[in-house]
Backbone as a printed PyTorch tensor [residue, N CA C, xyz], in Angstrom:
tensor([[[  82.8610,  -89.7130,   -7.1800],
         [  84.1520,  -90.2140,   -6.7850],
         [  84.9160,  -89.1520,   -6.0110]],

        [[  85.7790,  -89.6490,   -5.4150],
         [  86.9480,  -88.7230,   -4.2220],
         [  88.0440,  -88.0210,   -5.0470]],

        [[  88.0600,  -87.1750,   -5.0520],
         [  89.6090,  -86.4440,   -5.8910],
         [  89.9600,  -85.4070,   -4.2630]],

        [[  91.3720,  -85.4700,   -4.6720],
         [  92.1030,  -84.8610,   -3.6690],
         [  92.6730,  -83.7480,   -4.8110]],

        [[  92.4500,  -82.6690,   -5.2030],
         [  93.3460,  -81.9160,   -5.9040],
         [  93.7720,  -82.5180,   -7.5050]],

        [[  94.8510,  -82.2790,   -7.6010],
         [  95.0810,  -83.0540,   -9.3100],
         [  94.8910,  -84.8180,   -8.8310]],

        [[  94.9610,  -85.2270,   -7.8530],
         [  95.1310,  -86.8600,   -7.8040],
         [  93.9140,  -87.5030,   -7.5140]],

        [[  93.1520,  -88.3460,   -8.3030],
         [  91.9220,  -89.3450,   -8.1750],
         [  92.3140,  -90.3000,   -7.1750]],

        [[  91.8550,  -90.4870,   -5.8990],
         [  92.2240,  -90.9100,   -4.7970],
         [  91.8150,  -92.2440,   -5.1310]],

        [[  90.1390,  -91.8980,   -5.3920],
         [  89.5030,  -93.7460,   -5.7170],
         [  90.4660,  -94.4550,   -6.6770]],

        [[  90.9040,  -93.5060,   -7.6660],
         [  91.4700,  -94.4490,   -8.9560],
         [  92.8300,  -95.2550,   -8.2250]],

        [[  93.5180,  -94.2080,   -7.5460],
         [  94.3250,  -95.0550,   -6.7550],
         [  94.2820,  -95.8620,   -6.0080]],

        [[  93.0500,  -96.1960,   -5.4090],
         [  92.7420,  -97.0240,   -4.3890],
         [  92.1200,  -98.0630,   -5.3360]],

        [[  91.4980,  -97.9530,   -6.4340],
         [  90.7450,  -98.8760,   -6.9340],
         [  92.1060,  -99.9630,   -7.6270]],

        [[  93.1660,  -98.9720,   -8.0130],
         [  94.2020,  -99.3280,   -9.0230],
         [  95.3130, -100.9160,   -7.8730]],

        [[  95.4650, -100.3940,   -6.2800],
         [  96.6670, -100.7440,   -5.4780],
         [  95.1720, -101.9650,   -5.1160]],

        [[  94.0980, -102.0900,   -4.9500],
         [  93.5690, -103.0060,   -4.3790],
         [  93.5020, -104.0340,   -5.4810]],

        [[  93.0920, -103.7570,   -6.8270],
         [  92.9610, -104.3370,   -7.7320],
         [  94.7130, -105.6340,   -7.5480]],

        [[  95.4660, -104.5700,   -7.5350],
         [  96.6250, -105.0750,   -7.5350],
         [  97.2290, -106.2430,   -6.4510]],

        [[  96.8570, -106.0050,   -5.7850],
         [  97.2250, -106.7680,   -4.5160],
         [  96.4900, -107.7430,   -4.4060]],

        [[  95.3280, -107.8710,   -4.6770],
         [  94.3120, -109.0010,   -4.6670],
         [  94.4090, -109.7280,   -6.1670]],

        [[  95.5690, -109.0700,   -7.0490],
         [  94.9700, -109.8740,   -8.3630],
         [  95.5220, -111.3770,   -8.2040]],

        [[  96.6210, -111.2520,   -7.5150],
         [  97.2570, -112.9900,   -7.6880],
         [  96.9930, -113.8860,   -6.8130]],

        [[  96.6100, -113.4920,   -5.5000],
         [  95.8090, -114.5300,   -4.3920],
         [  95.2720, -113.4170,   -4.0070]],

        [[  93.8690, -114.4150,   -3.5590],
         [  93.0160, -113.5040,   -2.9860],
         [  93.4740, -112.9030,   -1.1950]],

        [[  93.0520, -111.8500,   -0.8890],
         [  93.8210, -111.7980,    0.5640],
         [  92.9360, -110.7290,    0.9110]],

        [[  92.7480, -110.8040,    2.4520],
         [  92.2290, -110.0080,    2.9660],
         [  92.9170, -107.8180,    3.0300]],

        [[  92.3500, -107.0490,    2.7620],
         [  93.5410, -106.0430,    3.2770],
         [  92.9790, -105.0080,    4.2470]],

        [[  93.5690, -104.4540,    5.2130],
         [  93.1540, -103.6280,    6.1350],
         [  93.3390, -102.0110,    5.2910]],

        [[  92.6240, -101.3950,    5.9050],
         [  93.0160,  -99.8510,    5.3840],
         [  94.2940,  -99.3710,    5.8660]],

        [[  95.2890,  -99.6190,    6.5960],
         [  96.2870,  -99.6880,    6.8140],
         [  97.0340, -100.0270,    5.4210]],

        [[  97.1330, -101.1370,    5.1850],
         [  97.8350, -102.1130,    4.1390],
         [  97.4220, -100.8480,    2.8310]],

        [[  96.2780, -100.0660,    2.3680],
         [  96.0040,  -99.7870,    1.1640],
         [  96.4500,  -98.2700,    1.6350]],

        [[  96.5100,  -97.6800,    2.4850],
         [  97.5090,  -96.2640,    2.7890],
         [  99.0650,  -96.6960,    2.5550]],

        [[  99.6900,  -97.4100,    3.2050],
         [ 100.7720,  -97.4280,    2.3420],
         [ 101.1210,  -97.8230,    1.4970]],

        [[ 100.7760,  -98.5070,    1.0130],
         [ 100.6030,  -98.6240,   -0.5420],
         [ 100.4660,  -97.1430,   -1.2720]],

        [[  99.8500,  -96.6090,   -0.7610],
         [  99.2950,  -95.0770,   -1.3340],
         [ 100.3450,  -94.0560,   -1.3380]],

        [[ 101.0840,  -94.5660,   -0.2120],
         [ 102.4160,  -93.3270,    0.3110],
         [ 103.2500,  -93.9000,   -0.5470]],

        [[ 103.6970,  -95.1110,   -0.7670],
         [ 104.6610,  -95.7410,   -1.3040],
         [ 104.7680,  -95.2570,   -3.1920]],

        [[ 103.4960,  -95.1950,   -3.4420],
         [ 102.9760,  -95.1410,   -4.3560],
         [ 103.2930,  -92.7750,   -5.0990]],

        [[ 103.0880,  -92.2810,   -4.2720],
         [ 102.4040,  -91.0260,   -4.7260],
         [ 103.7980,  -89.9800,   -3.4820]],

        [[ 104.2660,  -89.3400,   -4.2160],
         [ 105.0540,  -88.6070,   -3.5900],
         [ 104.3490,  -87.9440,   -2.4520]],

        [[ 103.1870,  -87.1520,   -2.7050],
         [ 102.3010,  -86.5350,   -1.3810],
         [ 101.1450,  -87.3220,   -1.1320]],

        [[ 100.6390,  -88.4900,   -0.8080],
         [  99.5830,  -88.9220,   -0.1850],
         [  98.6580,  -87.8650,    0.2250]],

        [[  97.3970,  -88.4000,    0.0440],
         [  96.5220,  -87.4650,    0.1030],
         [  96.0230,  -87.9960,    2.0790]],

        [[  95.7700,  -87.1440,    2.7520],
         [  95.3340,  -86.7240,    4.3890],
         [  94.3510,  -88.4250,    4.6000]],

        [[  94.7720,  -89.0820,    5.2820],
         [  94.4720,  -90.1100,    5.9130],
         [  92.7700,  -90.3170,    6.0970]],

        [[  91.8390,  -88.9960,    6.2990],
         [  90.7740,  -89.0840,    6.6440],
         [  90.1650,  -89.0160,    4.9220]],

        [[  90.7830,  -88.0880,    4.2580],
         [  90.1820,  -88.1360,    2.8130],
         [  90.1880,  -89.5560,    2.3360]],

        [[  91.4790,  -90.5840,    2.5920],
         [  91.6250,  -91.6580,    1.8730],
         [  90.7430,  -92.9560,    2.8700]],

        [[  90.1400,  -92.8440,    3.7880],
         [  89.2640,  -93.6830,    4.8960],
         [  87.7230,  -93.5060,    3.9620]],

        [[  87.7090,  -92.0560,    4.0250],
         [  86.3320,  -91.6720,    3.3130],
         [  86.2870,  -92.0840,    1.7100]],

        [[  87.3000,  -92.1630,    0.9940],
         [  87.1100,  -93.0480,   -0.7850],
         [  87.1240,  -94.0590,    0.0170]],

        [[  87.5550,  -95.2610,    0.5120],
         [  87.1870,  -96.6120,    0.7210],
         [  85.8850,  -96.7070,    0.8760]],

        [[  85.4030,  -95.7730,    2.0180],
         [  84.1190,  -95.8000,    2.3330],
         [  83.0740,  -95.7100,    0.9930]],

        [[  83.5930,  -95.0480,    0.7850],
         [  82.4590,  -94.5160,   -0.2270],
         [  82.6360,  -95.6520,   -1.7750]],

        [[  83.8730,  -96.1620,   -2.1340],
         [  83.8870,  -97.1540,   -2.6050],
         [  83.1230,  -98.3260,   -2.4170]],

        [[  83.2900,  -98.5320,   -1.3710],
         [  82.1870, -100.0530,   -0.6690],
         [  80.8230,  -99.6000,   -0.9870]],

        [[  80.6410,  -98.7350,   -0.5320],
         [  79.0080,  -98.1800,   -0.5550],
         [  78.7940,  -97.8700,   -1.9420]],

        [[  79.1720,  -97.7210,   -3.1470],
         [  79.2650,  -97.7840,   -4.0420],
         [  79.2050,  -99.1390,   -5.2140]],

        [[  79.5220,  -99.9560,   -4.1790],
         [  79.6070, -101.1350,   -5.0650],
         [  80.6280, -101.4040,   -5.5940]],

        [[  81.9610, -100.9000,   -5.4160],
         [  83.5340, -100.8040,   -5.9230],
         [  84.5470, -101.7240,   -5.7230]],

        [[  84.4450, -101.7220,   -4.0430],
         [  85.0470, -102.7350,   -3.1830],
         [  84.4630, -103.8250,   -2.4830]],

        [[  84.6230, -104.9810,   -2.3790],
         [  84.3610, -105.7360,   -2.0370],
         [  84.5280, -105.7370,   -0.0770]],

        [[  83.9170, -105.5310,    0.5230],
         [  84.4370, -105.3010,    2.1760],
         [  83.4410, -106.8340,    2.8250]],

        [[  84.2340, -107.3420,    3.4130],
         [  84.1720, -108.7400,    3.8670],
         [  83.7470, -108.1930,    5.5500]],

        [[  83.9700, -106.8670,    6.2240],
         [  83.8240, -106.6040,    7.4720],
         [  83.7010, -105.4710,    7.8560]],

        [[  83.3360, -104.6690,    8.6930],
         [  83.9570, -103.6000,    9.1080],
         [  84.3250, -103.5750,   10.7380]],

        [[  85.5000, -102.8580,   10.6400],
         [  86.1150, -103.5050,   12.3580],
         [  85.5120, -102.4550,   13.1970]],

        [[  85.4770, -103.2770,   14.5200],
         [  84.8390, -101.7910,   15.4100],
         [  85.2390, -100.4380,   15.7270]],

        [[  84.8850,  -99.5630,   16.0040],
         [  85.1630,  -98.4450,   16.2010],
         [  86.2280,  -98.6540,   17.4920]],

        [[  87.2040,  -97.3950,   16.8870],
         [  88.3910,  -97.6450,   17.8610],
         [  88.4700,  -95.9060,   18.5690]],

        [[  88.7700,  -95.3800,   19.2480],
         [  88.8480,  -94.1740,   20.2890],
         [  90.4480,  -93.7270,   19.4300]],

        [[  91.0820,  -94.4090,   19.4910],
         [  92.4030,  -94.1230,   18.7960],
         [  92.4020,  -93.5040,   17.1650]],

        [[  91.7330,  -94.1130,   16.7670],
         [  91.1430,  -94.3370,   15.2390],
         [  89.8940,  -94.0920,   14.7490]],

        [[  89.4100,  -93.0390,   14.7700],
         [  87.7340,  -92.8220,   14.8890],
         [  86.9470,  -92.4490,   13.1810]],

        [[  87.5500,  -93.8400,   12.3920],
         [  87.5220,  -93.5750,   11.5250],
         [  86.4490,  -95.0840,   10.9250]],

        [[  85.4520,  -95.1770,    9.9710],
         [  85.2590,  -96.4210,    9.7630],
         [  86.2280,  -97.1720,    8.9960]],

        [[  86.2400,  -98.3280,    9.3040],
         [  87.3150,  -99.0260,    8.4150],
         [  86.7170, -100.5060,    8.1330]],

        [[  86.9470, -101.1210,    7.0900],
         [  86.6020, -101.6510,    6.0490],
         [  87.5100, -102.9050,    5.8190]],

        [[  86.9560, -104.8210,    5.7590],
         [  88.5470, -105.0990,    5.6600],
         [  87.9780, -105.4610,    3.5700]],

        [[  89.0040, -105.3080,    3.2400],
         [  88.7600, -105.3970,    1.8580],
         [  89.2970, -106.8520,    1.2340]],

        [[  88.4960, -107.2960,    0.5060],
         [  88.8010, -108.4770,   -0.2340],
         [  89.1590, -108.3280,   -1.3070]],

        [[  88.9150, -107.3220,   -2.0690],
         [  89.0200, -107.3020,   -3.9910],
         [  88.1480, -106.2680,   -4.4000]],

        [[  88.0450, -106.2320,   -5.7120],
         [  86.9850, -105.2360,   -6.4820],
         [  86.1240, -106.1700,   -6.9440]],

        [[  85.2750, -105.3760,   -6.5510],
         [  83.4590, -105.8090,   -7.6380],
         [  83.9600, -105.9510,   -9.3050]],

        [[  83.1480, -107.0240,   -9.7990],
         [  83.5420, -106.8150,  -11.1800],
         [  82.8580, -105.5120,  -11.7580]],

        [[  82.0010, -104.6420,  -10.8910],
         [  81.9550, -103.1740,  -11.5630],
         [  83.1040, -101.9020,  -11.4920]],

        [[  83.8140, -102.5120,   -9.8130],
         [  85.1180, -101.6290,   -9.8210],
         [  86.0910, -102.5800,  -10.3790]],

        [[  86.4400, -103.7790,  -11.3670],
         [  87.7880, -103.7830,  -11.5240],
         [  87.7420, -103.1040,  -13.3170]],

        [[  85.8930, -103.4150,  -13.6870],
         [  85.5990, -103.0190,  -14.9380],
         [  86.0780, -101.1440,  -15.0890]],

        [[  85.5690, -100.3670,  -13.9580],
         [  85.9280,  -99.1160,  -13.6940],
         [  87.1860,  -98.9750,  -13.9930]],

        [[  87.9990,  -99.7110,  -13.0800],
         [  89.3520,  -99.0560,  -13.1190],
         [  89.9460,  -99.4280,  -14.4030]],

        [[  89.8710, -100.7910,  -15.3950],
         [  90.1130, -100.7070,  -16.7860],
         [  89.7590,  -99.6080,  -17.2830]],

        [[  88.3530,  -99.3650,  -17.5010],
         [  88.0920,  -98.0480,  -18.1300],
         [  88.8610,  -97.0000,  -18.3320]],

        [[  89.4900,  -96.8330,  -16.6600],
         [  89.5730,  -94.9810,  -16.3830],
         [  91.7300,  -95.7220,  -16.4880]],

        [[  92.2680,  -96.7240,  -16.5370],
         [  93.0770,  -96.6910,  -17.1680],
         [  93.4450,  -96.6590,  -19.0230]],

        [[  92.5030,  -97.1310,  -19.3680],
         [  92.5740,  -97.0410,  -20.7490],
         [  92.1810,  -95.5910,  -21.3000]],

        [[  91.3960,  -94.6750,  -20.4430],
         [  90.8150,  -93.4560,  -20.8930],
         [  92.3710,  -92.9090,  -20.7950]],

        [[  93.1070,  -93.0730,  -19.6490],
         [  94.3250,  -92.3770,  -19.6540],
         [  95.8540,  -92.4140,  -20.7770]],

        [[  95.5130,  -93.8330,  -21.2180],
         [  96.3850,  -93.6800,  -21.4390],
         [  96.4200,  -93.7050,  -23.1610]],

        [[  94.9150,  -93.4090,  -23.4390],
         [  94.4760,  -92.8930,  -24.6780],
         [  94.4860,  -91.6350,  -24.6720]],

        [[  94.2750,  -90.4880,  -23.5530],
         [  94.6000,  -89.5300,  -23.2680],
         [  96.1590,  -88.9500,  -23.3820]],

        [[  96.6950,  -89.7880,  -22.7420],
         [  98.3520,  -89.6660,  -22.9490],
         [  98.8550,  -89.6890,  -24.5340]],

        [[  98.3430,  -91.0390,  -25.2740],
         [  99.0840,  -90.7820,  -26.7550],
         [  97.8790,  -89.8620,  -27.2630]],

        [[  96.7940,  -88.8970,  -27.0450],
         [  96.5890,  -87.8200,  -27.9630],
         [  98.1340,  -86.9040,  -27.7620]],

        [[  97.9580,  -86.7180,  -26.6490],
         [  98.9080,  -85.8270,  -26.2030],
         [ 100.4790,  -86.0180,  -26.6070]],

        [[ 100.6460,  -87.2510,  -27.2310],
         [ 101.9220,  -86.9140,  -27.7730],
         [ 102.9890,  -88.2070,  -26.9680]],

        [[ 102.1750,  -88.3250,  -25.6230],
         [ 103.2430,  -89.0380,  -25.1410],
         [ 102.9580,  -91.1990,  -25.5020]],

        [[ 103.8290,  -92.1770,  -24.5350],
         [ 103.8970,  -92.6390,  -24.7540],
         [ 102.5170,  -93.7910,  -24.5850]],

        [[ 101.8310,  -94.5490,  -25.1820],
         [ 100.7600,  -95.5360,  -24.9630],
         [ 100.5200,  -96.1500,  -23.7980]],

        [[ 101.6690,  -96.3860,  -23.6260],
         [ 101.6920,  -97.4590,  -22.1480],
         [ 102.3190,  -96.7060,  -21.1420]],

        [[ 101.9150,  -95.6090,  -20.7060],
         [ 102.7510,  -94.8290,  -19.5410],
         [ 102.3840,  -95.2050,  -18.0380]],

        [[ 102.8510,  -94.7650,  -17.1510],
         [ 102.4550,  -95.0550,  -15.7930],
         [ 101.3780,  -94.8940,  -15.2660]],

        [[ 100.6310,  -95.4050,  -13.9430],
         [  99.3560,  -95.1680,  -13.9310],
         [  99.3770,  -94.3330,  -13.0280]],

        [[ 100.4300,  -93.0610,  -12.4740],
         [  99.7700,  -92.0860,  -11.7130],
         [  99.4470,  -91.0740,  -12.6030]]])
């Protein structure tokens, strides 16, 4: 998996796609799941790190990618249009939220805390 420093990039990406696709299904561009990411995380992690977890998500079996759009001169990045998570990434991201926030009440704090 992708870590940027203290922040799990995939978990975030696995967490905002999960999210967005849970109540109608919808297509999303990698556009749409970066801001989400900025919106989300006081420092966003570098645009090419967060292109490369999608990537590597799909190829993984994580994300569901319905396309990939052509290569752009502007944008020389692959991009991916995303439909949802695999039931192995939405099973993942339960996991690695429940690890956390069983992690959190060892530690003292509260059960149900936030998911960054």
């Amino acid at each position: 998996m992708v870590s940027d420093g203290k922040q799990r990039v995939d978990l975030a990406v696995l967490s905002i796609v999960g999210r967005l696709c849970f109540s109608k299904p919808q297509k999303l561009t990698f556009g749409q799941i970066y801001r989400e990411l900025v919106r989300a995380y006081s420092s966003a992690p570098a645009i090419h790190v967060c292109v490369a977890t999608v990537d590597t998500l799909v190829r993984e079996g994580l994300l569901i990618s319905t396309r990939v759009l052509e290569p752009d001169q502007s944008f020389p990045y692959t991009q991916h249009i995303i439909s949802g998570l695999t039931e192995i990434g939405a099973a993942y991201s339960l996991a690695e939220r429940l690890r956390r926030c069983v992690d959190r009440a060892a530690r003292g704090y509260s059960l149900c805390g936030s998911d960054r």
